[in-house]
N, C-alpha and C positions, 0 to 999 in steps of 0.2 A: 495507526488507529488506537493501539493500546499504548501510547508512550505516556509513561508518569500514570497507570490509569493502577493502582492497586487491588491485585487479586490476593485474595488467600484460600490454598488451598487442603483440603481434608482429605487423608487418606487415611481407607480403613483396611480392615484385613483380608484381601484377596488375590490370585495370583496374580491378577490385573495389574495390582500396585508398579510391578515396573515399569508397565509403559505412562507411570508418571512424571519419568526421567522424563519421556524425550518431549510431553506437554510442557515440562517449565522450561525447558531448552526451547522450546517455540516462544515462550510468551518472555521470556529475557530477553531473547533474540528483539522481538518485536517492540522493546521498551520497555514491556510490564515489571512492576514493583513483584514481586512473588515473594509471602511467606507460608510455610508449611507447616499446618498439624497434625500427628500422625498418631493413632491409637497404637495400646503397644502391641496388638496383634499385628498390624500392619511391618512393623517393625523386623518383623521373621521372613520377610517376603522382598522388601528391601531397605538399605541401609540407612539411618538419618544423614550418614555424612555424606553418604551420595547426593541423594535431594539436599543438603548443606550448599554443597561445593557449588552443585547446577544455579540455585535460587541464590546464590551469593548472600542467603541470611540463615544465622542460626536455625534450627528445625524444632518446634517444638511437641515435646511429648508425654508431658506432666504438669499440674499444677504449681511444682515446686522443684528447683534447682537446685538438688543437694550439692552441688560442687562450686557454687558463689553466692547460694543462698538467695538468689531471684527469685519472683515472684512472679510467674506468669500471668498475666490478668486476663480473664477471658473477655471481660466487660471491653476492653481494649483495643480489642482483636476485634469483635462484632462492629465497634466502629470506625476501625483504620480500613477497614477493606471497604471498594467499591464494588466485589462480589465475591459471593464464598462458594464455592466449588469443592462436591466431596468425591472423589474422582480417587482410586471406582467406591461405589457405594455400595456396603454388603447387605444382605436382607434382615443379617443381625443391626448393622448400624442403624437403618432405615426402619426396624419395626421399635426400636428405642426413640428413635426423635420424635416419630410420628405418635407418640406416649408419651414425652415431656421427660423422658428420662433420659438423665446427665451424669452420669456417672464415668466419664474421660473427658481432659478438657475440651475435647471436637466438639461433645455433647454440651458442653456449656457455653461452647462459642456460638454454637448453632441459637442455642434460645438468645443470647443477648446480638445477635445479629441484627441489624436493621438495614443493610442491604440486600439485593436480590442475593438468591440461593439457589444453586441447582444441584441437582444428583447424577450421578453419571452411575447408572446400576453395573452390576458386575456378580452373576451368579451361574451355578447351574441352572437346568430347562426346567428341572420338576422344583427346585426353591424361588422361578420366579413365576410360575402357573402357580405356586401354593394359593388359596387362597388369602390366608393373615399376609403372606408377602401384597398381593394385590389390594387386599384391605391399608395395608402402612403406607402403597404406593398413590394409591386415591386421596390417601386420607394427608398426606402430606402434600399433594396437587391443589388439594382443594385450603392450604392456607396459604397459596401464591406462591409456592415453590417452583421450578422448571423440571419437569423430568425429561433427560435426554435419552430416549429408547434405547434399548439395548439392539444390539444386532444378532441375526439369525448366522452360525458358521458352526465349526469345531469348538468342543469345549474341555479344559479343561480336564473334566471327569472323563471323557472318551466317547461321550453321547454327543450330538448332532441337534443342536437346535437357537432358541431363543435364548439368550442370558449372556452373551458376550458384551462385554464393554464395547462402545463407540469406541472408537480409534483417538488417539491423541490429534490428528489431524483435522478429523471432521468437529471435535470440541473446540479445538482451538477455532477455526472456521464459524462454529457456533458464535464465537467470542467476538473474534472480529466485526461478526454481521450485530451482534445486541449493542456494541459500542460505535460501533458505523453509522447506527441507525441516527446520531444525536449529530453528525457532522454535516456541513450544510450539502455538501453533492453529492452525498452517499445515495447510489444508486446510479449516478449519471458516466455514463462512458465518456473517456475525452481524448484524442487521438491528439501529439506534440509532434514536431518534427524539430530536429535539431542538427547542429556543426553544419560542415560544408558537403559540396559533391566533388568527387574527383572525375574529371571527365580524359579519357585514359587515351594517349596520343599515341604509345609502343607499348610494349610489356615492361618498361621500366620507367617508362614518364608519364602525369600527366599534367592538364590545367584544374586550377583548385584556388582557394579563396583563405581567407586568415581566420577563419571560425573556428571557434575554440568549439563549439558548444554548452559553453557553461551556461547561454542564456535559456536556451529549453529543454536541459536537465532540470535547471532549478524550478521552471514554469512544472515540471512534470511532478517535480516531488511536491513543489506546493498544493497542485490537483488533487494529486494520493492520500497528499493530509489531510484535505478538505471532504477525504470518502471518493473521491474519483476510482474508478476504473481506469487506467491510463495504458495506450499502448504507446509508446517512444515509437518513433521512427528516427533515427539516427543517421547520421554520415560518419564516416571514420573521424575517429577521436579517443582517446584514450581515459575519456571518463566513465566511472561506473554508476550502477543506480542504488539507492538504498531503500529502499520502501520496496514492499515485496507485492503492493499492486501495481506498479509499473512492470509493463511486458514491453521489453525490448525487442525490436525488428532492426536491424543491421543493413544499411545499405551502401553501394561506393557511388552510380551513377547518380543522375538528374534524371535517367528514365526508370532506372530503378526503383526509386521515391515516388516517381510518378504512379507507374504501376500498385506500389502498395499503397498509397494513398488512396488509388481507386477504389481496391478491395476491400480497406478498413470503413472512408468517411460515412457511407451510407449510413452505416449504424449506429454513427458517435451523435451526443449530443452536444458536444463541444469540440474543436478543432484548432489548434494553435497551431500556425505556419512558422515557428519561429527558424526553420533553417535558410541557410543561405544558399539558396541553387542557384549550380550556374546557369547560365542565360543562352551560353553559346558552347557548343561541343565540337570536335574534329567532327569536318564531314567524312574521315575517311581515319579507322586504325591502324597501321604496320603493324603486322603478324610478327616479323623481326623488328630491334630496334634502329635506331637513325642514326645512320654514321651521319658523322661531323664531313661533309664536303666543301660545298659552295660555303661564301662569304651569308648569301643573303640566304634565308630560307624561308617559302613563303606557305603560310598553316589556313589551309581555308576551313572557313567554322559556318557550321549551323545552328539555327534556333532549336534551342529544346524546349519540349511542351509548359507551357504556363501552366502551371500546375495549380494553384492559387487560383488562378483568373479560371479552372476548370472545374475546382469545387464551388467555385461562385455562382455559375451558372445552372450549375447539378444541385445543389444544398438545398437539405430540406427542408419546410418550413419550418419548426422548431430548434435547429440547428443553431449553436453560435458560432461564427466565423471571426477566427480572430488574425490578422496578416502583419509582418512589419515594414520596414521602410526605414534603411540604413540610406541618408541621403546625404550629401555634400555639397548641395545648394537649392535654393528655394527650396528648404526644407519642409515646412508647410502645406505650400502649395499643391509638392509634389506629392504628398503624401494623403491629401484629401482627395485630390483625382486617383488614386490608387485603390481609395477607400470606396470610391463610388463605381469606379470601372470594374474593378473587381467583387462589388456585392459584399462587401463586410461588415458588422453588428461591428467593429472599432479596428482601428490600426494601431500599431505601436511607433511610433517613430523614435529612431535615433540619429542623431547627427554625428559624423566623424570631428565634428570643428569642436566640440565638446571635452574638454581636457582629461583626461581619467577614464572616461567611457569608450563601449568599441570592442573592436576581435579582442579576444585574449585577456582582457583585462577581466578582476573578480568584482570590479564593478560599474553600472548603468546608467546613462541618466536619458530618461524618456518621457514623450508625452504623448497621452493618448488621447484619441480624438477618435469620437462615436457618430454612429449614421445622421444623429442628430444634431451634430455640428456643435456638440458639447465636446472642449478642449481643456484637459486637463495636464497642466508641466508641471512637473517632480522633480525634486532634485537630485542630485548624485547621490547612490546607496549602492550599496553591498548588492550585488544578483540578487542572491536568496531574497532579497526583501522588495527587491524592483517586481521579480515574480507574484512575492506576496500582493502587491497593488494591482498588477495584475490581472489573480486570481478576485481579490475585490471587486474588480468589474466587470470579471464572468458572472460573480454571485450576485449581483445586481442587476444584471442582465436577467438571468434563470428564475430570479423572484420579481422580474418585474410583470 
């Protein structure tokens, strides 16, 4: 949610300042552009080339750069950032802004800022009861600033109350949800399922399928990007997640998936079936494995739960159901009775006859086709971007 999104952030003189390390350690992590400026009191509490190193950009802490002779522009700074964050905020810094006095560049960034501003306070219990503290705090709310409350704990001084900094966690969290908010699913939970199942014959074999799962990992991150809540449901695979709103669930069986798919779909408002479960399981495990004897060996198999065809029947009205359809003849055909037997807002279909596309390959070539018999084919692309159209026709779905 914060990739490419430019933060700059302000710290001023408090003990607080250190847990601005592990904020810009969040928000680099997460993409964010981070520059820092930092009064020189702050500077006693921690280091600039710390916050340097974390923020991957010089720190600044002056109007002017005696050592190459730069010129820090404050007017610069107020417009490169998409939000300024003074984090923690002292009652000294904060009874200055909210007066128009500039007297360090934080202060003169603050006035030519024309992005949102918030304050992350950070004081003792009796400097944030003062009243001129509570006076600078209103009095800066009310020109559209954000004040992020302090929290009630240990402080500091050795008294017990109000004036603690938010936590680097709950701000960043702050952060995510202020830039979540402009993304088109933000707020919508969406439940993926991905790779294969292994449906286990001894303790060292079983039956399994060629899915890579790179087709709904990519579906999952595209969601995430789009502000999705995502929980992955997974088969064994060796792929990881990047987006830190995707919640991984780990499964090996077809009854496994089954079962969590129960517990999660009720609450999703999106659902992508993109793994490949298998259809049939040993009717029967060996506790030891299977010596090699006879020539023939004969494996009786049972049906495992349609899992698909069980959320169809259970989904709730506003739910979108989305299924696929890896097929290798009457490709079409067989893919619109799937669509309709099983209750789904669109099917993905793939063909094996398709050159390039398929298990294991980094890329797709699919066509979707919707409950209303609107059939759209794409051509060959890279996963990530087959997801992306994908994701398209959730978002079309959700705003229709």
């Amino acid at each position: 949610m914060l990739r490419n999104k430019k933060i700059l952030l302000g710290v001023s003189g408090s003990i607080a300042a250190y847990k601005t390390a592990l904020l810009i350690r969040l928000l680099v992590k997460e993409g964010a552009e981070v520059k820092v400026v930092m009064s020189s009191s702050a500077q006693t509490f921690i280091t600039p080339l710390t916050l340097a190193t974390l923020s991957k950009n010089p720190v600044l802490t002056d109007f002017f750069n005696p050592h190459d002779g730069t010129w820090n522009n404050h007017v610069e700074l107020g417009l490169w950032a998409d939000l300024f964050i003074i984090v923690p905020a002292t009652a000294n810094t904060m009874a200055k802004l909210a007066n128009g006095i500039c007297d360090n560049l934080l202060g003169t960034t603050y006035l030519s800022a024309r992005c949102p501003v918030w304050f992350a306070p950070a004081m003792d219990l009796d400097m944030w009861l003062h009243p001129a503290t509570r006076d600078a705090v209103a009095k800066l709310g009310s020109f559209g600033n954000r004040i992020l409350e302090p929290g009630t704990g240990d402080l500091a001084s050795g008294l017990e109350g109000k004036g603690r900094m938010m936590e680097p966690e709950e701000i960043f969290a702050s952060l995510l949800e202020h830039f979540g908010k402009s993304l088109r699913l933000f707020g919508k939970k969406a439940m993926v399922t991905a790779g294969p199942t292994h449906e286990n014959l001894d303790p060292v074999r079983f039956i399994g399928n060629y899915s890579s799962g790179k087709m709904g990992f990519a579906i999952a991150e595209a969601l995430a990007k789009e502000g999705a809540e995502v929980t992955l449901i997974s088969g064994p695979t060796h792929l990881a997640t990047r987006n830190p709103a995707i919640k991984r669930v780990n499964i090996v069986s077809a009854e496994e998936m089954y079962e969590v798919c129960m517990e999660h779909a009720p609450s999703q408002q999106i659902v992508v079936m993109a793994a490949a479960v298998a259809d049939y399981r040993p009717e029967n495990i060996a506790q030891q494995k299977i010596k090699k004897k006879d020539v023939l060996f004969l494996l009786r198999l049972t049906k495992t739960t349609d899992i698909l065809k069980q959320l169809g029947s259970t989904k709730p009205k506003d739910q979108i159901l989305v299924g696929f359809a890896l097929e290798t003849e009457n490709e079409l055909k067989n893919a619109k009775e799937k669509l309709k037997s099983k209750n789904l807002d669109f099917i993905v279909l793939n063909s094996m006859k398709d050159e390039g596309a398929g298990f294991s390959s980094d890329q797709n070539k699919i066509t979707i086709v919707d409950k209303k018999n609107k059939t759209t084919a794409f051509p060959l692309k890279d996963k990530a971007d087959v997801a992306g159209d994908i994701v398209e026709k959730i978002v079309e779905l959700t705003n229709a």
